[in-house]
Structures are given as structure tokens and as C-alpha cells.
N, C-alpha and C positions, 0 to 999 in steps of 0.2 A: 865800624864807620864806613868802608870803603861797599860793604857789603849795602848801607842802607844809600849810599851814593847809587850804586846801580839799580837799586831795586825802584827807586825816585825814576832815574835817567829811564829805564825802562819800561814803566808803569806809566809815565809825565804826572806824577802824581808825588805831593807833599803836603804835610803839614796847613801852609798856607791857603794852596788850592783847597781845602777839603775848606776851612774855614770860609774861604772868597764864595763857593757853590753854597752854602749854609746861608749864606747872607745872600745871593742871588735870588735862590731857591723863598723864604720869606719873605723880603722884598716886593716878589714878582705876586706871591699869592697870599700873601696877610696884609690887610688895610692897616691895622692897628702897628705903629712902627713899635721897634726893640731895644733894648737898653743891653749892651756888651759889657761888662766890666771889667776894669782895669787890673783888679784884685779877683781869679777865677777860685780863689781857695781847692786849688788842688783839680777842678774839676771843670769840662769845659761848659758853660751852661749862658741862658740869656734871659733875659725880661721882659713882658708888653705886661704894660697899665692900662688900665681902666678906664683911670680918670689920674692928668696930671698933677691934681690935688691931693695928694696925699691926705689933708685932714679930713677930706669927703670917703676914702675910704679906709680910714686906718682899722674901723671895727669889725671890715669884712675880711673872709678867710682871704688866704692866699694861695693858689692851688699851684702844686708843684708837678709835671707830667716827665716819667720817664720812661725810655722805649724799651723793646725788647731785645732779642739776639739778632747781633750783624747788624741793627738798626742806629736811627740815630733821632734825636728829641725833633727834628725838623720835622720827621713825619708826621707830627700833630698839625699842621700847618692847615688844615678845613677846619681845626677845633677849635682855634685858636680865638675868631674873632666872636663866633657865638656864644662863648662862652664867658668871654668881655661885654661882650653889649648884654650879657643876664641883669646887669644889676646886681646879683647876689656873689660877686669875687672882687676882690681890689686888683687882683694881676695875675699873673701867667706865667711862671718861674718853666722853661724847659732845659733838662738837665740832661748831660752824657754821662754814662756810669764810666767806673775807672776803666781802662784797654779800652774802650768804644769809641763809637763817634768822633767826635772831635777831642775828647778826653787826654791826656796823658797814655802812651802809651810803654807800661814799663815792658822789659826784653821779656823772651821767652824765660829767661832763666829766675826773672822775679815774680813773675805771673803764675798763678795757678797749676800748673800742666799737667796732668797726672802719667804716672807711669808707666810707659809700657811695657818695663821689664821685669814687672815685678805683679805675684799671683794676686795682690793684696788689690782687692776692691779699692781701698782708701789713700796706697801710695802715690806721693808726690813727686818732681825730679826734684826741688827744693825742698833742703831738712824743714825750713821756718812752715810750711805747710803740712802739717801732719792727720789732719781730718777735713772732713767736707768742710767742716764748720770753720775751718782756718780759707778753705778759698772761698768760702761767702763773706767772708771778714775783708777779702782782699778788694772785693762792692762794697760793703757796706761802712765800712769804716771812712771813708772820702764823705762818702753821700750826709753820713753820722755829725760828720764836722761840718758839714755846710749848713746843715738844718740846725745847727747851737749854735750858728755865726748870731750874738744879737746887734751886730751893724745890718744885716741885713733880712734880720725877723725879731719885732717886736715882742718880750717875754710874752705876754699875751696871745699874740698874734692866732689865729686859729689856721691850720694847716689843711690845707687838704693833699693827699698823696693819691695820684692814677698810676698805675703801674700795670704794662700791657706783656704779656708772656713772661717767658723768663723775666726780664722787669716786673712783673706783678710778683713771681714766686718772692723776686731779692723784695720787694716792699711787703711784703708779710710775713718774712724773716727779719726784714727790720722790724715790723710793731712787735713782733714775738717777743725782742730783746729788748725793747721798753721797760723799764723798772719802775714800778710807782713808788720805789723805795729812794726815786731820786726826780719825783716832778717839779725840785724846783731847777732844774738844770735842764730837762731834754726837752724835747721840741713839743707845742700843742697842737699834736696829733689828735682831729677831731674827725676825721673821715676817712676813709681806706678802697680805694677804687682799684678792683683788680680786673684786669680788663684780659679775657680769656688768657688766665693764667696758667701755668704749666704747675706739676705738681700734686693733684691732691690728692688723683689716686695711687692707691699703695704699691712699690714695687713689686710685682709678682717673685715669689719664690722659686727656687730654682726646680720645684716639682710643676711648680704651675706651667714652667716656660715651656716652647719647645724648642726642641732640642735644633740646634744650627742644623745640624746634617739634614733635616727634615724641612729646614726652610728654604722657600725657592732661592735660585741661583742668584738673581739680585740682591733681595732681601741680605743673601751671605756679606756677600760685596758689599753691600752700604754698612754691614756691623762690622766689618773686618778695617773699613775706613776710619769708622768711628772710635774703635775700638784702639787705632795708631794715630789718634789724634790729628788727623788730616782732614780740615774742616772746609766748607766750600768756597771762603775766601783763597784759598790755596791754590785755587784754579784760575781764578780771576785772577791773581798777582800770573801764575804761569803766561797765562795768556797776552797779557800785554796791553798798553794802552788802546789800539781801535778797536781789538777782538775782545779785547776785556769789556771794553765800556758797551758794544752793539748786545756782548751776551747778558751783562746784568740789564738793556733796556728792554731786551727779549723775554728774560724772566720774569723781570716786573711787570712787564702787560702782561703777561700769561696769568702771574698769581691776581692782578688790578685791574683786570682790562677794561674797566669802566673810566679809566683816570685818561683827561684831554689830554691833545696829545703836547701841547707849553706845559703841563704838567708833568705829562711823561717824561719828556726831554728835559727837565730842571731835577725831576726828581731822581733817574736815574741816572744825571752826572753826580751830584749829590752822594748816591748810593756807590756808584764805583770807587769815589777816592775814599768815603769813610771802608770801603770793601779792602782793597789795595795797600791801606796803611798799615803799619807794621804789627806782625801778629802779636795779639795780647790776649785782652779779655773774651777773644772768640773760644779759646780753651776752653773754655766753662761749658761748651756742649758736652763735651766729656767726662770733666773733672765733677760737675754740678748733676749734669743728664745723662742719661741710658736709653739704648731700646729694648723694648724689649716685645714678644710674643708669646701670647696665649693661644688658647683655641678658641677664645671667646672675642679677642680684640687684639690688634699692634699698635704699638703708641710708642711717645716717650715719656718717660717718667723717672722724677728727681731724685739721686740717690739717698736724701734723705728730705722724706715724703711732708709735705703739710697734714696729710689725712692721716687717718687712722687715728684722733686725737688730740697731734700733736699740736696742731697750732690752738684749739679749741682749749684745751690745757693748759697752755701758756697765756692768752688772751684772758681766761677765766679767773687764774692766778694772780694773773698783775692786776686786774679791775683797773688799768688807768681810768681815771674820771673823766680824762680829756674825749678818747677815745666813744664817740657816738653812734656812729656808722661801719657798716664794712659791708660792701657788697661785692661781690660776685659776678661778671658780665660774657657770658659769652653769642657769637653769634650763630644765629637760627642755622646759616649752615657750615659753622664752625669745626674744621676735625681735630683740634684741641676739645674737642666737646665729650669726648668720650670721659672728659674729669668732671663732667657736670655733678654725674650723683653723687661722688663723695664729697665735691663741693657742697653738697646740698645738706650732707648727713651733718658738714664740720659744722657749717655755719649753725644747724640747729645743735648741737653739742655746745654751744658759746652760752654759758649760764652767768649774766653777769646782765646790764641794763644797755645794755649796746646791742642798735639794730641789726641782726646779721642775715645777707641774705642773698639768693641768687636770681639775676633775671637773665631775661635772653633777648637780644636786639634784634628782629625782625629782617630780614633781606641784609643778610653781612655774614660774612666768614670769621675768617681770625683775624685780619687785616681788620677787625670793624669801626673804628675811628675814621678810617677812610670809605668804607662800603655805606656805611650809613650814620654820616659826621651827627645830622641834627640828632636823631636815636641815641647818640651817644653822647653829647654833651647833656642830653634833659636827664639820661640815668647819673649822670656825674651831680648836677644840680640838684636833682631830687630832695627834697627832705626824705 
């Protein structure tokens, strides 16, 4: 207690603040106002409508957007209203995964964390965590319970799910674990937007890698950080509330630098308190991702892979009926792009009636919901 007393006092950053900049932050740049509820089911998330009429669009999907690592659902915030005036959605569900955003943030000691003291690829410091598949349970299980709320999705309801980086990987390990052996209970999962996701190419083996000593002296340093679970939120808490907040505004224009500068300035107080608040689900760089080198490519890639079959496999297997869509999205100059092709291999490995497929948004990186909003709302909409 006394520990997160100082780290508040320190930082000038709480719980509330991160909430108060979330609702500044939307406010200032979405027309279509938001709906906060009272009842968060575990998770911190919000709503814009379409149309106040519900029975004008009970028949249209409801698209649900969650972010990716370190981020938070506000960064949808240029999607938000084109995607409402479509016509083709009743609302706009934006959601924080568990440790994120504005979420819940349980201690390091409940959360994910993986080992450093131990040889084992898959040890956790918590026994209840015993495989990868137990710290993506610790995402996906919150997210699982909100999408079976039916006070707040009609059985019917058709769903649509965008999930952007790490966010895309955890939303394609949710449809993975989908059972059609239980549609009358899980959610109508009719669409799957993975929006430059991480994951699909296959871990390289440890013949493939090169070897550390042979990689440059940075390169070392950035696996040796990684690899002790010290993530870049860690620096920004170091640093303190002015040095903290001028450094994430600095970063942000550097990775955005097309973003005004009322943008700038909402989005990166925004990003410092969700940055600042207490470590959780940032683990998952670790526990979840690796980097790793080849001779042929450096990247990161998820310790246990979508590619190689796997999700193609499972997707094949369940046949949910619900399940129509699943696309693929990255941008033209994306360097998560290097998973394009085995994106490319799974999606046609998917033997079953569901469209699977990948495109690529034109003038956008990885950030592309922001680099190029309209491109990216029409790939969502598509039929």
C-alpha cells in the first residue's frame, strides 16, 4: 500500500486521473458521445451508439475494438465516428484487456510474470500459472465474461471483434477456443479483424537463431532486458511525472508524427497515466513474446505461435457457423509485417466456409487505425 502511495505521489498519476484523461481525450475528438457503465464486469471499457434507438438497430452487429500492448481502447478514437455514421454497426464497444489501460490492475504477484530464475522457457513466479496458455487465460478469461454478459449483448446479437497487435494475437486465441460444441452459450462471433497482429510467424529454433554473442551490442542489451522482465513502462514510472510525461509525448510524435498537435497533447497525457499505473498485464511482453534473430529477419514472435497450422486447425475444427470473416490487416509500411506471409499461408490453410484473408492498408505502419483511420474503418466494414 505505502509502496503504491509513493508511486501515485511520484508519478501525479492514479487510477482516477488515467480515467478523467480517457474521457478528456474522447470528448475533445469523438462527435458521437459515450456511455460508461456502472456495472464494468471486471473490465474497464465504454460505448458510443449509432442511433439512440435501439430498435432501429438491434439487427446490426456490434463491434467490439481492443488495443494492443501498453495501449489503451481510447486510441481508436479517429475510428470511432466513421464507423458509426456506416450505417452497417449499432455501436462501438471499446474495451481495456485485464492489467491495461484503465482495466483492473492485479499485483505483480497475480499477473502473468514469467521467470527469471528458472531454465524453463514456460516458468511462471505464480504456481496457478503453469503454461503460456494459463497467462493468455489471464486476458482472455475477463474479455470471455463480458462478451456472455446477455444484459449487455442480445443472444442473437452478431459481434464483430478488431483486435490490433498483441490485441489481435489474444482475439484469435479467443476465436481458437470457441466450441461449437457449446453455441448455445458463447458469444455471435461473426467477424475477426486482426489488425497488424503479432504472432503468426513460427518461433525460430534454436539452430535457426543467432547466437547472442554474435549479435550487436544493443541488440544484447534489449534481450537481456527483456529477457529480466523490465518493460518500458519501467522507465517512465522511473522518471517521474514532467520527465515522464515530456518523454512519452516525444515518443509518440516520433512513432505518430502526423498526429495535431490537441491530439498530441490529450493523447499523450492519456498514454502516460495508462503508462505509470501499476505493473501488470505489461508482463505479457515476456511471459506471451520473445525476440528473436535470424539471418534472414529480427522480430518478435509469440511463444506459442498462431502459424504453423495452429489456429487454421482449430478454426477448421470448431466450424462455428457464426464465425463468417477473419481478416488479416497490416500496414504498407508496417514492421510487424515481416508475419505477413505466414498470415497469408494460415488464413488459406482455414478449410471450412468462413472468408479468410489478408489485406494491406496503403500509407500506415503498425499504428494503422491512426496513420490511415478512413482505410481502416472500410477493411473493418467490408463484407
Amino acid at each position: 500500500m505505502a509502496r503504491n502511495i509513493i508511486r501515485q505521489w511520484y508519478t501525479s498519476s492514479n487510477p482516477s486521473l488515467l480515467l478523467q484523461s480517457e474521457s478528456r481525450l474522447l470528448s475533445a475528438l469523438v462527435k458521437h458521445p459515450f456511455h460508461k457503465p456502472s456495472e464494468t464486469k471486471g473490465l474497464n471499457w465504454l460505448e458510443f451508439r449509432a442511433n439512440e434507438d435501439k430498435n432501429l438497430t438491434q439487427q446490426l452487429p456490434s463491434l467490439v475494438l481492443a488495443h494492443g500492448f501498453g495501449s489503451g481502447s481510447a486510441f481508436f478514437y479517429r475510428n470511432i465516428d466513421d464507423l458509426l455514421n456506416s450505417g452497417k454497426i449499432s455501436r462501438v464497444i471499446c474495451v481495456d484487456w485485464m492489467g491495461m489501460g484503465g482495466s483492473p490492475r492485479p499485483s505483480c504477484w497475480e499477473s502473468p510474470v514469467r521467470s527469471i530464475f528458472s531454465s524453463s522457457r514456460f516458468s511462471f513466479c505464480n504456481s496457478k500459472f503453469s503454461s503460456v496458455e494459463d497467462a493468455i487465460d489471464f486476458f482472455l478469461e475477463p474479455i470471455d465474461i463480458l462478451l456472455r454478459d446477455d444484459t449487455l449483448f442480445e443472444k442473437k446479437e452478431p459481434i464483430w471483434l478488431v483486435g490490433h497487435s498483441l490485441g489481435g494475437y489474444l482475439a484469435s486465441k479467443y476465436a481458437m477456443r470457441l466450441s461449437s460444441n457449446q453455441m448455445n452459450t458463447i458469444p455471435n462471433l461473426t467477424k475477426l479483424i486482426l489488425a497488424s497482429p503479432v504472432g503468426f510467424q513460427p518461433l525460430p529454433t534454436t539452430n535457426e537463431r543467432i547466437q547472442t554473442s554474435e549479435l550487436p551490442p544493443t541488440i544484447r542489451l534489449v534481450d537481456a532486458l527483456w529477457s529480466s522482465n523490465f518493460t518500458p513502462q519501467q522507465i517512465v514510472r522511473m522518471l517521474g511525472s514532467t520527465r515522464g510525461l515530456s518523454t512519452v509525448k516525444r515518443a509518440l510524435h516520433g512513432r505518430i508524427p502526423q498526429l495535431q498537435s490537441s491530439e498530441l497533447d490529450l493523447l499523450a497525457d492519456y498514454l502516460y497515466h495508462i503508462t505509470v499505473a501499476p505493473a501488470s498485464g505489461e508482463y505479457a511482453m515476456n511471459s506471451l513474446l520473445e525476440p528473436a534473430a535470424t539471418k534472414e529477419s529480427m522480430g518478435v514472435f509469440a511463444r506459442e505461435p498462431l502459424g504453423g497450422g495452429s489456429m487454421a486447425n482449430s478454426i477448421s475444427k470448431q466450424t462455428i457457423p457464426s464465425l463468417k470473416t477473419i481478416r488479416v490487416l497490416y500496414g504498407s509500411n508496417d514492421w510487424m509485417r515481416f508475419h505477413e506471409q505466414a498470415a497469408r499461408h494460415e488464413m488459406q490453410r482455414i478449410q471450412s466456409e468462413i472468408r479468410a484473408e489478408v489485406q494491406i492498408i496503403p500509407n500506415a505502419g503498425h499504428h494503422l487505425y491512426l496513420d490511415n483511420s478512413s482505410s481502416f474503418a472500410k477493411h473493418i466494414l467490408d463484407d
